[in-house]
HTML snippet that shows the backbone in 3Dmol.js (N, CA, C, O; Angstrom):
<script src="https://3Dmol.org/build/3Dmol-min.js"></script>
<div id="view" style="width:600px;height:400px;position:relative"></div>
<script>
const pdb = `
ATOM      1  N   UNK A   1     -13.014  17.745  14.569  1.00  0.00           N
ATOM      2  CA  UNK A   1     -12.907  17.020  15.820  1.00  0.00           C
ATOM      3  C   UNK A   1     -11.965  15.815  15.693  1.00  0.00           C
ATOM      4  O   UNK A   1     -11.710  15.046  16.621  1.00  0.00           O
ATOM      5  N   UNK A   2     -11.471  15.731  14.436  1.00  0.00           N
ATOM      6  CA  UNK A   2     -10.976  14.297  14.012  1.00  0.00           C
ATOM      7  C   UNK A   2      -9.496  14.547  14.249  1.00  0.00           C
ATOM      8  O   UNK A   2      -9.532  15.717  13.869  1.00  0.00           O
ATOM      9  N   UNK A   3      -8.348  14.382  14.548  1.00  0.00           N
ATOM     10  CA  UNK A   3      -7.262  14.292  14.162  1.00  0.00           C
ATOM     11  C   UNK A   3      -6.480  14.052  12.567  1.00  0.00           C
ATOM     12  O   UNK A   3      -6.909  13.249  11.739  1.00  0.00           O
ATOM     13  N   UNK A   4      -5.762  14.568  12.444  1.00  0.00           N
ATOM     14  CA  UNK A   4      -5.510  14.715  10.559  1.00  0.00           C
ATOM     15  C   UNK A   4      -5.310  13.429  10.101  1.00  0.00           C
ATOM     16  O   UNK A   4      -5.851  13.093   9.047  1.00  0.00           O
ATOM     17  N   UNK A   5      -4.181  12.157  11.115  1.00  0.00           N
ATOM     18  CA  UNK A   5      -4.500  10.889  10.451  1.00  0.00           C
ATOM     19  C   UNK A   5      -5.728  10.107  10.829  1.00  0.00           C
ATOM     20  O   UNK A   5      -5.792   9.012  10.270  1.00  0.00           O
ATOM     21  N   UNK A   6      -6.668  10.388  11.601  1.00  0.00           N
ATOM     22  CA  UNK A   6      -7.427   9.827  11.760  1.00  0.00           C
ATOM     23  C   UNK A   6      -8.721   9.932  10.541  1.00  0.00           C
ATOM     24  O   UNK A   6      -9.530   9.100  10.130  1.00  0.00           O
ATOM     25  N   UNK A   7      -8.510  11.131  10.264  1.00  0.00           N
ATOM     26  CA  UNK A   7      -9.237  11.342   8.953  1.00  0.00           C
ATOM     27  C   UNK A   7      -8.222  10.795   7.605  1.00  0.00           C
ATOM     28  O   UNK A   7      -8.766  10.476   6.548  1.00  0.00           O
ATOM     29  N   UNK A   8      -7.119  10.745   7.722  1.00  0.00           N
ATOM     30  CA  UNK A   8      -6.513  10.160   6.592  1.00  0.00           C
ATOM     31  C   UNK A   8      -6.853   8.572   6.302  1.00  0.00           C
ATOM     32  O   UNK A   8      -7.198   8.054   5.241  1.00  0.00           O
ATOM     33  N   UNK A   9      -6.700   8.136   7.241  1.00  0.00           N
ATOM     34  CA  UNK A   9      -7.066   6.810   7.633  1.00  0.00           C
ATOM     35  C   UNK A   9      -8.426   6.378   7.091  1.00  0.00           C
ATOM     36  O   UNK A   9      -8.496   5.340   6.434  1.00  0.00           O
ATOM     37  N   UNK A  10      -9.488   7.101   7.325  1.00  0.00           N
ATOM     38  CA  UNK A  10     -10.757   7.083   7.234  1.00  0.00           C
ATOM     39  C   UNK A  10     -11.059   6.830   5.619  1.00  0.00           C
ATOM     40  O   UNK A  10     -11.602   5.902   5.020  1.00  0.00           O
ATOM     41  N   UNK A  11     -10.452   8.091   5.183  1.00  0.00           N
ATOM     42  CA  UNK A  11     -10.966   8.599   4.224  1.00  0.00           C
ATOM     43  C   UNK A  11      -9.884   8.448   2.634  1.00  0.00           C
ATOM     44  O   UNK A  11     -10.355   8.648   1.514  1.00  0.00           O
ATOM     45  N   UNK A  12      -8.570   8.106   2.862  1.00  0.00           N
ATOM     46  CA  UNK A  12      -8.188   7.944   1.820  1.00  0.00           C
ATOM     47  C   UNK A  12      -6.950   6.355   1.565  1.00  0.00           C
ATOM     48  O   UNK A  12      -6.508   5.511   2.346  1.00  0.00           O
ATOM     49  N   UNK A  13      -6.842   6.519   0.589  1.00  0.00           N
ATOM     50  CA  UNK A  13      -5.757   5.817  -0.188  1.00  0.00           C
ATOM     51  C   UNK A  13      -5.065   5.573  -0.994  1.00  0.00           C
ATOM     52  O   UNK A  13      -5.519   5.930  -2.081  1.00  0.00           O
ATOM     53  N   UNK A  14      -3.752   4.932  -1.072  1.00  0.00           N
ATOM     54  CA  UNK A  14      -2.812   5.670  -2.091  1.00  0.00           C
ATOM     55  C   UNK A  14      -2.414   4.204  -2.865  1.00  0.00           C
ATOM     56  O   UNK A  14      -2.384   3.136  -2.253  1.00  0.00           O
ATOM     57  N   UNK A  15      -2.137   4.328  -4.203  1.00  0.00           N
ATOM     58  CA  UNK A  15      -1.209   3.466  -5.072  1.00  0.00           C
ATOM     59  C   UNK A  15       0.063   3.535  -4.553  1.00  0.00           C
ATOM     60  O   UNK A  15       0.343   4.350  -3.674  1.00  0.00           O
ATOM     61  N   UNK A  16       1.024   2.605  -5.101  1.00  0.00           N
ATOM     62  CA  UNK A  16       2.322   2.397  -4.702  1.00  0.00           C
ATOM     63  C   UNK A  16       2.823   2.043  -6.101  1.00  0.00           C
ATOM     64  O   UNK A  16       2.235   1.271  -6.859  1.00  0.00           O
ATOM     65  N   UNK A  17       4.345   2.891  -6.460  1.00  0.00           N
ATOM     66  CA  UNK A  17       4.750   1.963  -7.610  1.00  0.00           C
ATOM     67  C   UNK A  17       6.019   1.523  -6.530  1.00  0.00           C
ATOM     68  O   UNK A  17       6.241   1.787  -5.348  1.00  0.00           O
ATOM     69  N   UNK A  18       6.616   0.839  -7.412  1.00  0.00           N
ATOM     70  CA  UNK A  18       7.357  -0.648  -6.854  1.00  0.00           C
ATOM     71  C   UNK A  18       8.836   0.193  -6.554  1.00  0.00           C
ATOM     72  O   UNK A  18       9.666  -0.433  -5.895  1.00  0.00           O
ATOM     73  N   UNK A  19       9.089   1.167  -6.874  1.00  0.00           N
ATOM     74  CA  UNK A  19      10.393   1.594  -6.214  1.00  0.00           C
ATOM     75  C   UNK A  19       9.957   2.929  -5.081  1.00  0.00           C
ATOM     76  O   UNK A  19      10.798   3.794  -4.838  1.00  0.00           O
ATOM     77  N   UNK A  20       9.000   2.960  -4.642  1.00  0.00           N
ATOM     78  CA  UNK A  20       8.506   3.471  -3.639  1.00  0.00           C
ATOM     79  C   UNK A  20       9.108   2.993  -2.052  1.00  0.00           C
ATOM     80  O   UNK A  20       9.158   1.773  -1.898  1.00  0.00           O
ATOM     81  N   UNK A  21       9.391   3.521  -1.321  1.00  0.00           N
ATOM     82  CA  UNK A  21       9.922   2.830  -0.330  1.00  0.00           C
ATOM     83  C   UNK A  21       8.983   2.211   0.694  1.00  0.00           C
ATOM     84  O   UNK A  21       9.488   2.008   1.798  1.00  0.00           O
ATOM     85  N   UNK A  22       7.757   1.886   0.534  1.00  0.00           N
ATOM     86  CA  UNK A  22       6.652   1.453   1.802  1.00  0.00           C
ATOM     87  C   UNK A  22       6.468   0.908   2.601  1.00  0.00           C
ATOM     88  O   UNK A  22       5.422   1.028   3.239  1.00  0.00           O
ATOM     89  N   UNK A  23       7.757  -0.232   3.016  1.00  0.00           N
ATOM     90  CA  UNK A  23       8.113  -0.050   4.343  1.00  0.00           C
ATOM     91  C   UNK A  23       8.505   0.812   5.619  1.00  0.00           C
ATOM     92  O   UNK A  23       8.414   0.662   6.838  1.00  0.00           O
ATOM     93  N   UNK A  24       9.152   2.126   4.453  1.00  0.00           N
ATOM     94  CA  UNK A  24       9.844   2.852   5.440  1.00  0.00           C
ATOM     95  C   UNK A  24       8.157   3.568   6.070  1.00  0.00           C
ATOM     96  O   UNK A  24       7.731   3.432   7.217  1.00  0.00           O
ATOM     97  N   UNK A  25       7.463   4.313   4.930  1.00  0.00           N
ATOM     98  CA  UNK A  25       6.394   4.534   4.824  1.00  0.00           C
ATOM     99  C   UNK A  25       5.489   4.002   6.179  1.00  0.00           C
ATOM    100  O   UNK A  25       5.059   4.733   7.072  1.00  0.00           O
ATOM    101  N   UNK A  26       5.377   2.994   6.107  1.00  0.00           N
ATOM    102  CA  UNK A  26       4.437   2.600   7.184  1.00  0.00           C
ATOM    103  C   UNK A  26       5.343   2.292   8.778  1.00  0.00           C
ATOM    104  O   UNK A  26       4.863   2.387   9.908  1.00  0.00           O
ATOM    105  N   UNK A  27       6.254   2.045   8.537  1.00  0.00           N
ATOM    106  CA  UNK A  27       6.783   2.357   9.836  1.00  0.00           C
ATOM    107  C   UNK A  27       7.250   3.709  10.139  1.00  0.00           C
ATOM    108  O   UNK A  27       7.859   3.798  11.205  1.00  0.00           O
ATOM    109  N   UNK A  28       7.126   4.671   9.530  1.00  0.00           N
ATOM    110  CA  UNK A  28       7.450   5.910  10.212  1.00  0.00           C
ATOM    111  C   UNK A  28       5.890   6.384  10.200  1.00  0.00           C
ATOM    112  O   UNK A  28       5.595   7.147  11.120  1.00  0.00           O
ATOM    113  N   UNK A  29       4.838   6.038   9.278  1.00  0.00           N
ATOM    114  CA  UNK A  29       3.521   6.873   9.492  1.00  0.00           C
ATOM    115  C   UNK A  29       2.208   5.692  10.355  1.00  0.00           C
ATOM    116  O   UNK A  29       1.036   6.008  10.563  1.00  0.00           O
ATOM    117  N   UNK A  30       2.643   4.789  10.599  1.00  0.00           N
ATOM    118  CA  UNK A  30       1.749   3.998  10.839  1.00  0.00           C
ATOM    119  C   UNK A  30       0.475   3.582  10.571  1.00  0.00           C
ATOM    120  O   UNK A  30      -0.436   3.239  11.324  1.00  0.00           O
ATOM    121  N   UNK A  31       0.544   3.657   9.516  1.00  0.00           N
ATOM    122  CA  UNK A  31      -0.682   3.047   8.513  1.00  0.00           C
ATOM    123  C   UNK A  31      -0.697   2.924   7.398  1.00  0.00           C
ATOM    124  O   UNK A  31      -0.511   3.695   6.456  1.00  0.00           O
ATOM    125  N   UNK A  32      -1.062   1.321   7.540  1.00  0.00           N
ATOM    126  CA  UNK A  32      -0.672  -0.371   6.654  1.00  0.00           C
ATOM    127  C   UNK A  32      -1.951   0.227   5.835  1.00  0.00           C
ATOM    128  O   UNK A  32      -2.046   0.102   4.614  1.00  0.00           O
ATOM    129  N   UNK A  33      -2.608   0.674   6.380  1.00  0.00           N
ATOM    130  CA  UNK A  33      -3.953   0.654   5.857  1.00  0.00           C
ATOM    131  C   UNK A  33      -4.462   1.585   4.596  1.00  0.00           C
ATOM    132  O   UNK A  33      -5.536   1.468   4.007  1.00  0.00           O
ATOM    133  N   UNK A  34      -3.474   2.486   4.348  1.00  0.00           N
ATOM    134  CA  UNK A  34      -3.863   3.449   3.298  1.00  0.00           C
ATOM    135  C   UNK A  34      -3.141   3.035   2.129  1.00  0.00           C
ATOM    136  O   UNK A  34      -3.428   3.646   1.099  1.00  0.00           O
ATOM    137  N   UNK A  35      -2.222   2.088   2.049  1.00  0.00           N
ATOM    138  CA  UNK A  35      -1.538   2.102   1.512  1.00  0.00           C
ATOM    139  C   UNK A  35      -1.945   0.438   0.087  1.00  0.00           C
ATOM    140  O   UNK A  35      -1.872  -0.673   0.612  1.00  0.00           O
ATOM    141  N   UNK A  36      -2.284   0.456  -1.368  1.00  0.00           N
ATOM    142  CA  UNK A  36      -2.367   0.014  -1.910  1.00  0.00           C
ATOM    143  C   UNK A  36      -1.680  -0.845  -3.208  1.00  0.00           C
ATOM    144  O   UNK A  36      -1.418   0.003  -4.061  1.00  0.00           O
ATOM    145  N   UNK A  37      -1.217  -2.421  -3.775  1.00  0.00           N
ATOM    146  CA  UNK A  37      -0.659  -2.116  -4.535  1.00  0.00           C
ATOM    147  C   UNK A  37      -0.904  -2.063  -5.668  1.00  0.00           C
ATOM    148  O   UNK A  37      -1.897  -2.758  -5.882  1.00  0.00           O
ATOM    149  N   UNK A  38      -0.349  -1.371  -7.004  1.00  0.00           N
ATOM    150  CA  UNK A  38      -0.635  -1.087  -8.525  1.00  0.00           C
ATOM    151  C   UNK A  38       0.382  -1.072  -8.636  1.00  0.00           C
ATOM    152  O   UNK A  38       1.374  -0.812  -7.954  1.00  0.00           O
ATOM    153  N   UNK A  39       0.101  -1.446  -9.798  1.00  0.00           N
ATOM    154  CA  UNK A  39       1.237  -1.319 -11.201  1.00  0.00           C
ATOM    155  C   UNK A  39       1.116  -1.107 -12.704  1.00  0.00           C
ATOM    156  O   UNK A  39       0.157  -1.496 -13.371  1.00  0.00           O
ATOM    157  N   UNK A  40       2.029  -0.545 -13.110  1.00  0.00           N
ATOM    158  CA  UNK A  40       2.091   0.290 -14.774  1.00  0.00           C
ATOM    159  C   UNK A  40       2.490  -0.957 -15.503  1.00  0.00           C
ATOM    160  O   UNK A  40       2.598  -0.822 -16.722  1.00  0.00           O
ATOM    161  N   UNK A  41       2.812  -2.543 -14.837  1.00  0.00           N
ATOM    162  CA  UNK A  41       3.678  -3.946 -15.982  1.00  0.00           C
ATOM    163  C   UNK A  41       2.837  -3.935 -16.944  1.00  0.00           C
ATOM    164  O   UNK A  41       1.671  -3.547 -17.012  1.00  0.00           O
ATOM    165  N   UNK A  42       3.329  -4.261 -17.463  1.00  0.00           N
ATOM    166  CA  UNK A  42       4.433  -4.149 -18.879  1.00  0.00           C
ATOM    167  C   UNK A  42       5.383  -3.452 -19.180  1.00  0.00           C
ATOM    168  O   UNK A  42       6.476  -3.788 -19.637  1.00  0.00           O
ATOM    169  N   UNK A  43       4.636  -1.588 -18.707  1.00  0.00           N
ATOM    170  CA  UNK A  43       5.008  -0.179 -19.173  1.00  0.00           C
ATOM    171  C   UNK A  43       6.301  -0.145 -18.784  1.00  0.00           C
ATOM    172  O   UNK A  43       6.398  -0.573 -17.634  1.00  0.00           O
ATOM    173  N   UNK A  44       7.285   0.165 -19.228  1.00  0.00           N
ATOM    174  CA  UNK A  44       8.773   0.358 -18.402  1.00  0.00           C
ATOM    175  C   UNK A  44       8.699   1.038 -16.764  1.00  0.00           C
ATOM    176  O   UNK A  44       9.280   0.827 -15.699  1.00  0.00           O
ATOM    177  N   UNK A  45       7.798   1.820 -17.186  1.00  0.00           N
ATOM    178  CA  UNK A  45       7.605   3.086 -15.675  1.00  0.00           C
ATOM    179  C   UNK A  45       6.981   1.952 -14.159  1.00  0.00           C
ATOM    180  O   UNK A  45       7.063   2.208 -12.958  1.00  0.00           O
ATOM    181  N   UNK A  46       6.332   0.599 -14.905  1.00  0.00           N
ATOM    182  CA  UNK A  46       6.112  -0.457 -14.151  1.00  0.00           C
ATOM    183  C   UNK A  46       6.616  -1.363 -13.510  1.00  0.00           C
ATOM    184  O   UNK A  46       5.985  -2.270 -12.966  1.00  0.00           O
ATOM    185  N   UNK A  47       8.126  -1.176 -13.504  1.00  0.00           N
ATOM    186  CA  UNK A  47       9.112  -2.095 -13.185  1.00  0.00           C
ATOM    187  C   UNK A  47       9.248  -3.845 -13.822  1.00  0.00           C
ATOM    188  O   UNK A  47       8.339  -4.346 -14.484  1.00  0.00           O
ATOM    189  N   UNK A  48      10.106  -4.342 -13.590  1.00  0.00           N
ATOM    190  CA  UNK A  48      10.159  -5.382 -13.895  1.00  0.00           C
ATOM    191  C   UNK A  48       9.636  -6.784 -13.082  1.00  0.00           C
ATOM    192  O   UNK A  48       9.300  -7.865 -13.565  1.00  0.00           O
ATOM    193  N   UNK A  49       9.692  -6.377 -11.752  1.00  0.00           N
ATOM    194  CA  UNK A  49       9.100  -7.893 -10.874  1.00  0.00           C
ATOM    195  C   UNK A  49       8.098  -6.165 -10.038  1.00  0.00           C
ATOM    196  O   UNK A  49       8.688  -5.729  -9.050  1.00  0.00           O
ATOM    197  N   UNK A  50       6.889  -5.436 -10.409  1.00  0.00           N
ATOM    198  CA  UNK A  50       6.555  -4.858  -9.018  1.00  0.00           C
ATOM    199  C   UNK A  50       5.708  -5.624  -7.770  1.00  0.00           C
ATOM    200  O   UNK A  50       5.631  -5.184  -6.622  1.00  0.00           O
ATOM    201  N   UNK A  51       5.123  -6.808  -8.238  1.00  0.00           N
ATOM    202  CA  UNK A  51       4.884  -7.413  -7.163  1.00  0.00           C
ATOM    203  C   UNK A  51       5.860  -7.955  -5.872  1.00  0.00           C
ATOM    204  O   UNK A  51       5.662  -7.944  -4.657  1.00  0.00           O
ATOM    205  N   UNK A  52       7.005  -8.433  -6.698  1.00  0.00           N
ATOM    206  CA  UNK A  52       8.162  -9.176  -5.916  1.00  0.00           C
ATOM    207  C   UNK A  52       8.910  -7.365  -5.031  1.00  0.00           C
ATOM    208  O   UNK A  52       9.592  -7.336  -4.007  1.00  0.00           O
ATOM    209  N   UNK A  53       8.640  -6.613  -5.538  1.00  0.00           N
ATOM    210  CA  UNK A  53       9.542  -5.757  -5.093  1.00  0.00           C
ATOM    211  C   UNK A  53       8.570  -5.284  -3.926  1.00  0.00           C
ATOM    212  O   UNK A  53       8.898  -5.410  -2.746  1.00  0.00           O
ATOM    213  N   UNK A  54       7.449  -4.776  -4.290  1.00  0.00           N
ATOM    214  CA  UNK A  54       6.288  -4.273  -2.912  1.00  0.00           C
ATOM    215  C   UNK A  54       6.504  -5.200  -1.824  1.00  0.00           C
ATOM    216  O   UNK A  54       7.020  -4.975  -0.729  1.00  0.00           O
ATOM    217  N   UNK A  55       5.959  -6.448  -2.364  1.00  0.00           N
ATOM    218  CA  UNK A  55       5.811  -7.473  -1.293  1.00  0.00           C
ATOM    219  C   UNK A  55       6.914  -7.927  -0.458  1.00  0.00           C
ATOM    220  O   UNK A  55       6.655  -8.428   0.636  1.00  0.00           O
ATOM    221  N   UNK A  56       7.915  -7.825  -0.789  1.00  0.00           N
ATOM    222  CA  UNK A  56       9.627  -7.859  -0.361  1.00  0.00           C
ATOM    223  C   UNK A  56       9.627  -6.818   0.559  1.00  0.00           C
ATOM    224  O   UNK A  56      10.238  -7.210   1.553  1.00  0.00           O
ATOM    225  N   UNK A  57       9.176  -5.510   0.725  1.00  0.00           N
ATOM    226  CA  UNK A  57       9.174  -4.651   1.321  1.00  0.00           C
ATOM    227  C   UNK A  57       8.428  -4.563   2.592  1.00  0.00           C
ATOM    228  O   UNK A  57       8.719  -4.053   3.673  1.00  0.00           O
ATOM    229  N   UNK A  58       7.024  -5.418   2.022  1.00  0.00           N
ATOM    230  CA  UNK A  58       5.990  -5.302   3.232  1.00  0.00           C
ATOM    231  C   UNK A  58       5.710  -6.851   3.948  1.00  0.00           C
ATOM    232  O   UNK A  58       5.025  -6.978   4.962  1.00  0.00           O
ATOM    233  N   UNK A  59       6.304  -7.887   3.301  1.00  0.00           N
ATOM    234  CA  UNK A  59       6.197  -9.115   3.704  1.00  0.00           C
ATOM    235  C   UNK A  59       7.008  -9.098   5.545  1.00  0.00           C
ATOM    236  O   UNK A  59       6.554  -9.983   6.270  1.00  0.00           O
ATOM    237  N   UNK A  60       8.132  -8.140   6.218  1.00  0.00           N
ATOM    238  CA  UNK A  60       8.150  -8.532   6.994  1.00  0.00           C
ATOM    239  C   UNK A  60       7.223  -7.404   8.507  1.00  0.00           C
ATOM    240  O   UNK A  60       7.534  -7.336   9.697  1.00  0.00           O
ATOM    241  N   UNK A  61       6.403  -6.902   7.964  1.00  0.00           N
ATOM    242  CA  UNK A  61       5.097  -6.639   8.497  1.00  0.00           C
ATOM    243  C   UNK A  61       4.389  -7.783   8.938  1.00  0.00           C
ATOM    244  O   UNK A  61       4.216  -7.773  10.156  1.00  0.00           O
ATOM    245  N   UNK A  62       3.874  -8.870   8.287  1.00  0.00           N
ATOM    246  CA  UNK A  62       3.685  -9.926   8.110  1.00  0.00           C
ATOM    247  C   UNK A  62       2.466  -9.855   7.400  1.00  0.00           C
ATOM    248  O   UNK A  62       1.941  -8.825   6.978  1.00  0.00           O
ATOM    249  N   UNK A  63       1.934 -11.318   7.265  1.00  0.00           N
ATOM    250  CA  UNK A  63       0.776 -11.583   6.876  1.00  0.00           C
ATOM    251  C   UNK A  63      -0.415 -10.602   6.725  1.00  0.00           C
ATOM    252  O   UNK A  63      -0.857 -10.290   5.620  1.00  0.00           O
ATOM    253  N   UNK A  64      -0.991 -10.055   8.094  1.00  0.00           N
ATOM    254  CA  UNK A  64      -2.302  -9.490   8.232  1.00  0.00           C
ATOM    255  C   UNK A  64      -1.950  -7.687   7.073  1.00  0.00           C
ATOM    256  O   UNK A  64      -2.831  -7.107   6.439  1.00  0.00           O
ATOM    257  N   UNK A  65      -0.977  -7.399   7.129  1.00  0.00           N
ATOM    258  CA  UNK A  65      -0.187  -6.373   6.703  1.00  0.00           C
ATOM    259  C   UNK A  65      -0.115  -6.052   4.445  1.00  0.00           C
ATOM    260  O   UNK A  65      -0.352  -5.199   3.590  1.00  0.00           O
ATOM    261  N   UNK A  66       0.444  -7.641   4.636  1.00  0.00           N
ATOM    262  CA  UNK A  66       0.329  -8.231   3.239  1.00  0.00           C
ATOM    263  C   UNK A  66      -0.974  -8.191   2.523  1.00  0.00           C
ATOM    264  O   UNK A  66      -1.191  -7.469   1.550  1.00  0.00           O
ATOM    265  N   UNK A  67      -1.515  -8.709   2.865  1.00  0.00           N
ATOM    266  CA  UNK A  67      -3.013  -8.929   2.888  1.00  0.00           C
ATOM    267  C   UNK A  67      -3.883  -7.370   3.164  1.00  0.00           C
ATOM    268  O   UNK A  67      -5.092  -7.595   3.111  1.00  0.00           O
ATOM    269  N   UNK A  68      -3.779  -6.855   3.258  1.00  0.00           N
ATOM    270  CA  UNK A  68      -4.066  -5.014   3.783  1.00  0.00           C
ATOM    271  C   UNK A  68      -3.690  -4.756   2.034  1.00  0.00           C
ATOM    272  O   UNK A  68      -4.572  -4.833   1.179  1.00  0.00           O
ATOM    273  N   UNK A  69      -2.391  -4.477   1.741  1.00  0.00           N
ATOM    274  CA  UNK A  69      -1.731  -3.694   0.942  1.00  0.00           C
ATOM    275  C   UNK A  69      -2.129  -4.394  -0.747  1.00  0.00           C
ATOM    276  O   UNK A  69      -1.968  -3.834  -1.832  1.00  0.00           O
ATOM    277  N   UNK A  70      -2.544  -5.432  -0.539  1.00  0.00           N
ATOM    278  CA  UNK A  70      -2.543  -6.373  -1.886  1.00  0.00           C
ATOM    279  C   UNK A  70      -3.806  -6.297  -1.915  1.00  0.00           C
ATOM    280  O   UNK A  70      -4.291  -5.977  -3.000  1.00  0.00           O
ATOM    281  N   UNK A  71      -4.933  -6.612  -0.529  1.00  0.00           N
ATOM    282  CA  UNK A  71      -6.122  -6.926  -1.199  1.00  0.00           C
ATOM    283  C   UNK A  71      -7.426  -6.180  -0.256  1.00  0.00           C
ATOM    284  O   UNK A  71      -8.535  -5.862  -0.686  1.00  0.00           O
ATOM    285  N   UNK A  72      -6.851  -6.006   1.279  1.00  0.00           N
ATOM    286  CA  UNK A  72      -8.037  -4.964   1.942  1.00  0.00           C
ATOM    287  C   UNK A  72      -8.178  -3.760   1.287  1.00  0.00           C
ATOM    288  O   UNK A  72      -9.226  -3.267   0.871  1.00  0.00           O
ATOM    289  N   UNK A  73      -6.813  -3.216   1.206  1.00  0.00           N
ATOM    290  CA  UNK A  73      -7.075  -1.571   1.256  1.00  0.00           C
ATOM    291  C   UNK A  73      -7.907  -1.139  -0.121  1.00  0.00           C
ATOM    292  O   UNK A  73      -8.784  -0.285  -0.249  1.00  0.00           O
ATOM    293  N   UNK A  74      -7.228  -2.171  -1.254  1.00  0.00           N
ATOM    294  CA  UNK A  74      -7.929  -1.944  -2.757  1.00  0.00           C
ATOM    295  C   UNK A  74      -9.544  -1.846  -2.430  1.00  0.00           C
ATOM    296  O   UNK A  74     -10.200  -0.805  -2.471  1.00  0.00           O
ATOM    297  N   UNK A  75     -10.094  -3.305  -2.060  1.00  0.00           N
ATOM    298  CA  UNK A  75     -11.047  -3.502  -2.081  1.00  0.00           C
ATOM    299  C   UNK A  75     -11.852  -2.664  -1.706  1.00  0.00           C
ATOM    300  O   UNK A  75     -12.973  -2.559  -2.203  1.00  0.00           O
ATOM    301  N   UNK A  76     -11.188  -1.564  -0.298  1.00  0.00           N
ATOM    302  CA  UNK A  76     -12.237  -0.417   0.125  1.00  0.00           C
ATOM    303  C   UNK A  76     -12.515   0.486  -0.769  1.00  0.00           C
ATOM    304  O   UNK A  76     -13.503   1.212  -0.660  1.00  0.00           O
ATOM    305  N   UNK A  77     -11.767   0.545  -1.657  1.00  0.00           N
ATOM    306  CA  UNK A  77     -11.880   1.710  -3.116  1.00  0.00           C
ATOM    307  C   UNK A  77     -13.660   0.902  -3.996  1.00  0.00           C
ATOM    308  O   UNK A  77     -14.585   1.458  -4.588  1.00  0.00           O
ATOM    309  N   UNK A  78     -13.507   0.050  -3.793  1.00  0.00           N
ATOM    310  CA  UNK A  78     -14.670  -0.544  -4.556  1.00  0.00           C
ATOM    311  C   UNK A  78     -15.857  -1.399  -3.894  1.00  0.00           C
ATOM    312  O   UNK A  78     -15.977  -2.483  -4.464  1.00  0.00           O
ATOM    313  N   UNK A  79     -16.891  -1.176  -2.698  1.00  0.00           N
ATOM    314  CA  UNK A  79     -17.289  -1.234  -2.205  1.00  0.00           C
ATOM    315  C   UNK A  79     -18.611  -2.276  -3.129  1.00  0.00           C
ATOM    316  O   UNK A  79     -18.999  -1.899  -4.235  1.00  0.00           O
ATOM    317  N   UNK A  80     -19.094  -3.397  -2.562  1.00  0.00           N
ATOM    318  CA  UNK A  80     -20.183  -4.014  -3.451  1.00  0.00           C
ATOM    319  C   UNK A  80     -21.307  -3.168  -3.380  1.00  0.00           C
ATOM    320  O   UNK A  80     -22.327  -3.443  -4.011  1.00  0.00           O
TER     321      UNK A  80
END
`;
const viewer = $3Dmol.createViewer("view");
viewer.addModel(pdb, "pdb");
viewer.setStyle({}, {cartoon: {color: "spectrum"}});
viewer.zoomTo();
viewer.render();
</script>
């Protein structure tokens, strides 16, 4: 009865590494919300700045957006 992103939405979420494009990502799929960030730093495969590079990407989303990708969406993975 659900629609496919409406259940995507619901029900899942994804890591991001830092040369991922997730701006384009959320403006062509519309949802800030599935979308999480991680990183491999140190590991080479981790990039060198991946915070500066995600957040560069999603910072002009703005704030409420930022805040989704860095620290809502994780947090739903781990529920108290």
């Amino acid at each position: 009865s659900m629609k496919p992103s409406e259940y995507i939405r619901r029900n899942t979420r994804y890591s991001l590494f830092d040369i991922e494009p997730v701006d384009v990502y959320i403006r062509k799929y519309e949802m800030p919300e599935v979308y999480c960030y991680a990183s491999d730093y140190p590991h080479p495969e981790g990039g060198r700045k991946p915070m500066d590079d995600v957040s560069g990407k999603v910072a002009p989303f703005g704030r409420d957006i930022l805040e989704k990708v860095f620290v809502d969406n994780g947090a739903w993975l781990m529920p108290d």
